[in-house]
N, C-alpha and C positions, 0 to 999 in steps of 0.2 A: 128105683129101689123102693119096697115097700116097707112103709114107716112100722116099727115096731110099736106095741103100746106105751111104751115112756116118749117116744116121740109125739105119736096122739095126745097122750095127757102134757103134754109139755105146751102143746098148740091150745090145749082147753085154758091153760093156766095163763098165757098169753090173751087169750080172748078176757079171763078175769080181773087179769092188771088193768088192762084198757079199760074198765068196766069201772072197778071200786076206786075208792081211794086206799092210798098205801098202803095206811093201819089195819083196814078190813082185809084186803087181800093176804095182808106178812100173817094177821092171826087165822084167817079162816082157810086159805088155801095153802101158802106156803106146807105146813107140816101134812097135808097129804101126798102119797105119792102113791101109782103104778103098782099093782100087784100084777093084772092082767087082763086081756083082752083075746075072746075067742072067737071076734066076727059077732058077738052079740052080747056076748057078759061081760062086764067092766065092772074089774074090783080092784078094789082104791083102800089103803089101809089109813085110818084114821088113828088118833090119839084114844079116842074114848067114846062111850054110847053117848055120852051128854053131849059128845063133840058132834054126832051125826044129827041128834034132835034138834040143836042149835043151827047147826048148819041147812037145814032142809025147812025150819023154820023161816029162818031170816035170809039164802040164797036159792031156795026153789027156784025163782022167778027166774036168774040167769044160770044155772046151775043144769038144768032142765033142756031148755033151747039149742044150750052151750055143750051141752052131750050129745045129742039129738044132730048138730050140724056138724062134728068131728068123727062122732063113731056111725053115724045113719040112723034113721028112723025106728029101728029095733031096738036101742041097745037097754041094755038090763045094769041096772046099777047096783052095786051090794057093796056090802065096807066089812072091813076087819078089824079088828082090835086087839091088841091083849088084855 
């Protein structure tokens, strides 16, 4: 069966519990979720613009990696808002 993209991101978000501690993971990844994935775009709806600068600020590091080993080498990352 192949994974749909909530299931990918579900595995990303698995790789970031193991990672942070609680607090970082419940504020910074919790409230994202799954818009979509098209074999190379991956878009993730966030809370807010402050919330992506913050977040790419302070989790590039495993954020990056941690896309990069679930969706492949390609993938494109973009975020949503209202």
């Amino acid at each position: 069966m192949e994974k749909t993209h909530i299931n990918l991101w579900e595995d990303c978000l698995e790789i970031f519990k193991d990672n942070l501690p609680a607090e970082q993971f419940d504020a910074w990844f919790k409230p994202i979720t799954s818009i979509s994935f098209d074999g190379r775009t991956l878009k993730l709806m966030v809370p807010t613009s402050f919330f992506v600068e913050q977040l790419e600020e302070k989790y590039m590091k495993l954020l990056a990696p941690t896309l990069r080993k679930v969706y492949g080498p390609k993938v494109q990352l973009f975020y949503q808002y209202d």
